[in-house]
MARFILUM-461417 format. One record per residue (C-alpha): residue number from 0; residue in three letters; x negated, y negated, z negated. Coordinates in steps of 0.2 Angstrom, whole numbers. Layout:
residues N
SITE    n  res      u      v      w
SITE  NUM  ALA      X      Y      Z
...
***
This chain:
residues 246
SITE    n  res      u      v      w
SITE    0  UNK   -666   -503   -641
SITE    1  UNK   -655   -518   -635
SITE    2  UNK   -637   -514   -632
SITE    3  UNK   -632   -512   -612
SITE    4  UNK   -625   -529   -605
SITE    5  UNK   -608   -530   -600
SITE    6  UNK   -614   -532   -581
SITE    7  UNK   -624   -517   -581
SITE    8  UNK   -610   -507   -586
SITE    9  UNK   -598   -515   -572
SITE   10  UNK   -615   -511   -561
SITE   11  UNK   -616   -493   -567
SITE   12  UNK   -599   -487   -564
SITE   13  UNK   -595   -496   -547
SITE   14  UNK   -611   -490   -539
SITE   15  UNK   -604   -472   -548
SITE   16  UNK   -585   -478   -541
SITE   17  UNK   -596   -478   -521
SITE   18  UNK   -605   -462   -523
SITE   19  UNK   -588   -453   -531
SITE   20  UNK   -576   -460   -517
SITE   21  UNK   -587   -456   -501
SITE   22  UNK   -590   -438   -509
SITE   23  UNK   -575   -436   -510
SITE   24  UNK   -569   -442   -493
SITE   25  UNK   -582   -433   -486
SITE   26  UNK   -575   -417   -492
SITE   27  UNK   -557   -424   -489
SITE   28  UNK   -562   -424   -471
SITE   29  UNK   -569   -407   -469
SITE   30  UNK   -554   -402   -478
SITE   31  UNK   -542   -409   -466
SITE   32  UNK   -549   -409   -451
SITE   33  UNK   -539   -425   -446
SITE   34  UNK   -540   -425   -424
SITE   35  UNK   -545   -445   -426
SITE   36  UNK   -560   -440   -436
SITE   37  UNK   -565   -426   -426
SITE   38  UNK   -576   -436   -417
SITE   39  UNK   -592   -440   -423
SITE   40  UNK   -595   -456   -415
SITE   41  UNK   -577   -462   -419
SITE   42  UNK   -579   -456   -437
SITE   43  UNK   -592   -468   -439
SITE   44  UNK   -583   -482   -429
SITE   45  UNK   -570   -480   -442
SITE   46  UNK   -582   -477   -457
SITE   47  UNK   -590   -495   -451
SITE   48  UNK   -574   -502   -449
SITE   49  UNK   -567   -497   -467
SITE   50  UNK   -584   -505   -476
SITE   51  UNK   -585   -522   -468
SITE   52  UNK   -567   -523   -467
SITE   53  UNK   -564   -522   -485
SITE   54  UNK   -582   -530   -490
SITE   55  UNK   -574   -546   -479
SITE   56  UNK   -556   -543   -487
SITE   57  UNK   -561   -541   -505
SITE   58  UNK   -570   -558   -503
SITE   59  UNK   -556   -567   -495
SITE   60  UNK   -544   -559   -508
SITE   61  UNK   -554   -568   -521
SITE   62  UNK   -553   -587   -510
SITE   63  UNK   -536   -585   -512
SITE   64  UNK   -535   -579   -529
SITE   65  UNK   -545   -591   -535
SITE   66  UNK   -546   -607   -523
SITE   67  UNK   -552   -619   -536
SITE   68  UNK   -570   -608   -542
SITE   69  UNK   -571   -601   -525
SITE   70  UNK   -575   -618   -517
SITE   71  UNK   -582   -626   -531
SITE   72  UNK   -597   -636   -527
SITE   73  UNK   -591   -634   -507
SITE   74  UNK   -600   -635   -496
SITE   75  UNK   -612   -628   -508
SITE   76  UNK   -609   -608   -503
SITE   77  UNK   -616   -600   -518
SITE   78  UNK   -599   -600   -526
SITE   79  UNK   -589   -590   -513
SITE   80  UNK   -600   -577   -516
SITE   81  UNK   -597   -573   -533
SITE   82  UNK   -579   -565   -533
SITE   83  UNK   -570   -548   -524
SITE   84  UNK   -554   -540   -527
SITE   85  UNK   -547   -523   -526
SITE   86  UNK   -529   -528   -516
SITE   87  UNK   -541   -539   -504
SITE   88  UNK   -553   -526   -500
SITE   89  UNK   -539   -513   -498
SITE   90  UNK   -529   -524   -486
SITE   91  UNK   -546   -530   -475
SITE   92  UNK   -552   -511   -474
SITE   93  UNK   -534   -508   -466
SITE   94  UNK   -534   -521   -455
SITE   95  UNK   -552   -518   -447
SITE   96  UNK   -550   -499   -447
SITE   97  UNK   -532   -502   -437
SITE   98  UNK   -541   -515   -425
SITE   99  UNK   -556   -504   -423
SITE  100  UNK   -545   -488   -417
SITE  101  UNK   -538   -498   -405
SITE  102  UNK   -553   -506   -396
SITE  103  UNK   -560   -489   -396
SITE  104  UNK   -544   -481   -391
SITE  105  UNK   -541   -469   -406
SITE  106  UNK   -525   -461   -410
SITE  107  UNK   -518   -454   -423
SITE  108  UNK   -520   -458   -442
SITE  109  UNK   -536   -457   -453
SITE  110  UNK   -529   -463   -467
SITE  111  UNK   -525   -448   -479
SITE  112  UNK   -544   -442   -478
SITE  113  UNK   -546   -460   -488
SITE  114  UNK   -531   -460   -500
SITE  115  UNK   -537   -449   -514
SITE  116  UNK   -555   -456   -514
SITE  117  UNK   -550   -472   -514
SITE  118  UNK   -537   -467   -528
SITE  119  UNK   -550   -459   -539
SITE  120  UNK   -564   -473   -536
SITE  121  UNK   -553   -488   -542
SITE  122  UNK   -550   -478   -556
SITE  123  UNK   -569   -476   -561
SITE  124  UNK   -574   -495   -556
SITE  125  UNK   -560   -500   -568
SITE  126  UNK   -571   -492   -583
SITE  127  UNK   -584   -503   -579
SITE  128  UNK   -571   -517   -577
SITE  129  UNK   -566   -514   -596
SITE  130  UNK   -582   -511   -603
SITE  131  UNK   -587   -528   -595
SITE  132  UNK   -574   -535   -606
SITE  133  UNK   -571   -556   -602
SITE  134  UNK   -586   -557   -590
SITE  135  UNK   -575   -547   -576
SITE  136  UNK   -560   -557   -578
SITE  137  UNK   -546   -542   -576
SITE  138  UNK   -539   -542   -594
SITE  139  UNK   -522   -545   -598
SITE  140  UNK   -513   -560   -607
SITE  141  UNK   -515   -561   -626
SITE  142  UNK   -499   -547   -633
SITE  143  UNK   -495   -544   -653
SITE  144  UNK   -493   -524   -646
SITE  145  UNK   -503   -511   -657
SITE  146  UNK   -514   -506   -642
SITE  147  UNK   -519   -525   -638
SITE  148  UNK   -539   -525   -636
SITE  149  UNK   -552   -540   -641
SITE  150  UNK   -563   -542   -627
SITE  151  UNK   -575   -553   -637
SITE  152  UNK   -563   -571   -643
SITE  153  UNK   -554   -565   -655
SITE  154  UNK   -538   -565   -645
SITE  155  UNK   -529   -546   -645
SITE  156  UNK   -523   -544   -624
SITE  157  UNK   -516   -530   -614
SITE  158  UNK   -530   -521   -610
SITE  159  UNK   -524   -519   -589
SITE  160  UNK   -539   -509   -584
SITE  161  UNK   -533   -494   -594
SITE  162  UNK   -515   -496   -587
SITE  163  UNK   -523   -498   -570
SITE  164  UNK   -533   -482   -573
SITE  165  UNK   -520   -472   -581
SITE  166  UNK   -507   -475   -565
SITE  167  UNK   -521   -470   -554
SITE  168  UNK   -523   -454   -562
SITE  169  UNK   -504   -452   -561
SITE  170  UNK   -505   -457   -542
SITE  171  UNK   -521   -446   -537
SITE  172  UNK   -511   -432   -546
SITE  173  UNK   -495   -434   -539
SITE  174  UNK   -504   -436   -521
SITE  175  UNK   -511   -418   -522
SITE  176  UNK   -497   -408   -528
SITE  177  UNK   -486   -416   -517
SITE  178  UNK   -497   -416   -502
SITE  179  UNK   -486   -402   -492
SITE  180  UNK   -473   -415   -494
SITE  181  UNK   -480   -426   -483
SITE  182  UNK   -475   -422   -465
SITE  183  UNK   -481   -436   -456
SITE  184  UNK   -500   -440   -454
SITE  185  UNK   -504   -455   -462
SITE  186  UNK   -489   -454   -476
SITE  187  UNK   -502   -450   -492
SITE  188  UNK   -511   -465   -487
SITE  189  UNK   -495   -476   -487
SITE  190  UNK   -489   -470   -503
SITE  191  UNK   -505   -472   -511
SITE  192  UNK   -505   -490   -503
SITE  193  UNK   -486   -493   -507
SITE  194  UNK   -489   -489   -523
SITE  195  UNK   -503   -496   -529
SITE  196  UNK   -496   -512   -521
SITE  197  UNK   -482   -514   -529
SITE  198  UNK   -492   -507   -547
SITE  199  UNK   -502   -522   -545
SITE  200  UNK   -486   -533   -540
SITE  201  UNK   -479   -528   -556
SITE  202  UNK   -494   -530   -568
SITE  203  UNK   -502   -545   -561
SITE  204  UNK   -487   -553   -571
SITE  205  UNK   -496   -548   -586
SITE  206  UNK   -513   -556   -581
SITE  207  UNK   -520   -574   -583
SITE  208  UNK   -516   -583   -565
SITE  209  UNK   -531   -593   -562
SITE  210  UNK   -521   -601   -548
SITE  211  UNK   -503   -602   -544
SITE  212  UNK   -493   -602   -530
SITE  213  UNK   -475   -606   -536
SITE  214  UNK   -478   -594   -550
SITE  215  UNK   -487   -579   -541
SITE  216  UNK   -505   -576   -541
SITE  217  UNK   -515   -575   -525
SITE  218  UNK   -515   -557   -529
SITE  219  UNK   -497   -553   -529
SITE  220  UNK   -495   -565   -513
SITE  221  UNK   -508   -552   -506
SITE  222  UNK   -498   -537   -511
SITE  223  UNK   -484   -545   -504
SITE  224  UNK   -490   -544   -490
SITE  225  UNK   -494   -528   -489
SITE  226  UNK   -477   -521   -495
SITE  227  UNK   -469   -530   -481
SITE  228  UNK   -481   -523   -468
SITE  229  UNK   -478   -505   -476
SITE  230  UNK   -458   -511   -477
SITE  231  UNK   -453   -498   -462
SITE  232  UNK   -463   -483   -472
SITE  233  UNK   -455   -487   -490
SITE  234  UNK   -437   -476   -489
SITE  235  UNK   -445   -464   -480
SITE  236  UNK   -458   -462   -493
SITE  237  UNK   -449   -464   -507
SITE  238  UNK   -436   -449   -501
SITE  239  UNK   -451   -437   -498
SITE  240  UNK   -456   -438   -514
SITE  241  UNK   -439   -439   -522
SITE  242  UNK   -434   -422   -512
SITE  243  UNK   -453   -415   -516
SITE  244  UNK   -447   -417   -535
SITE  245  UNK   -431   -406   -533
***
């Protein structure tokens, strides 16, 4: 029997990442019972919304990650099509779910019925990511540390999926006990956001920059970004779950 290629693995476990995070959203909803999603007809507005937005993001996240594979061959198209990132799709699905709510004159937050499965997903597509080893192109830099992992080269590197995967566990874990913290609507989706953001800020420092801009990866320009549109939220955030911990 020949041994599962690395891209069926990355396969198997997104498509599992999917079907996990929209059960889970699913029952996130009927659990909260959030007003904005009350509506069915809004509820699928948004659901739209959050799919293309993030589908659109993840690919513009990756032209500006990696500029110089991107728009290889251009105007041959083919290449554009080949990449997606995690802080792209996060960011695009935030911004078309924003815009959409307020063409359709929706009010009120919809973003904590997303937090956890988003939070949980990630984590499972990051498996796939490691199993996948150099072909999916989220390793770390080579490290002399015990726990460095050869991906197929020889070289010994920060394995950076299971970081990625053991601060999402952290996160979704901290976002359910401390959810009666949360007093404003919307505020488990910004912390999940604020911190995942400034996660990747950090371990992107660890991670081959295939393009750099002044030092930073498109990546952590992206969660730069982010950060600063969250920049109002980030004391308030950080006190809830300071006082949550006393």
């Amino acid at each position: 029997m020949p041994p599962v290629q690395p891209v069926a693995w990355h396969t198997a476990f997104e498509v599992s990442a999917y079907f996990v995070g929209m059960r889970l959203f699913l029952w996130q909803r009927r659990r909260l019972a959030l007003p904005v999603l009350a509506d069915r007809d809004r509820s699928l507005w948004i659901g739209v919304a959050a799919i293309v937005g993030a589908a659109l993001g993840a690919k513009l996240g990756y032209w500006i990650e990696d500029p110089l594979a991107a728009f290889a061959d251009f105007p041959d198209w083919r290449h554009l099509l080949e990449g997606k990132t995690i802080v792209g799709a996060l960011l695009g699905g935030l911004a078309a779910v924003e815009g959409v709510k307020r063409a359709i004159g929706a009010r009120g937050s919809s973003g904590d019925a997303f937090a956890l499965p988003i939070a949980v997903g990630i984590a499972i597509g990051r498996i796939g990511c490691f199993l996948a080893g150099l072909a999916d192109h989220t390793f770390g830099n080579p490290t002399a540390l015990p726990w460095g992992v050869d991906f197929g080269d020889g070289v010994p590197r920060h394995p950076t999926q299971l970081y990625e995967i053991a601060f999402l566990i952290a996160l979704a874990a901290v976002l359910v006990r401390r959810r009666a913290a949360f007093a404003q609507a919307g505020d488990a989706f910004r912390a999940f956001m604020i911190a995942y953001l400034a996660f990747r800020l950090l371990v992107d420092t660890i991670k081959p920059v295939p393009y750099s801009y002044l030092g930073l990866s498109g990546i952590q320009l992206l969660c730069i970004a982010g950060l600063l549109y969250y920049r109002r939220d980030v004391a308030r955030i950080a006190g809830t779950l300071a006082w949550a911990r006393s």
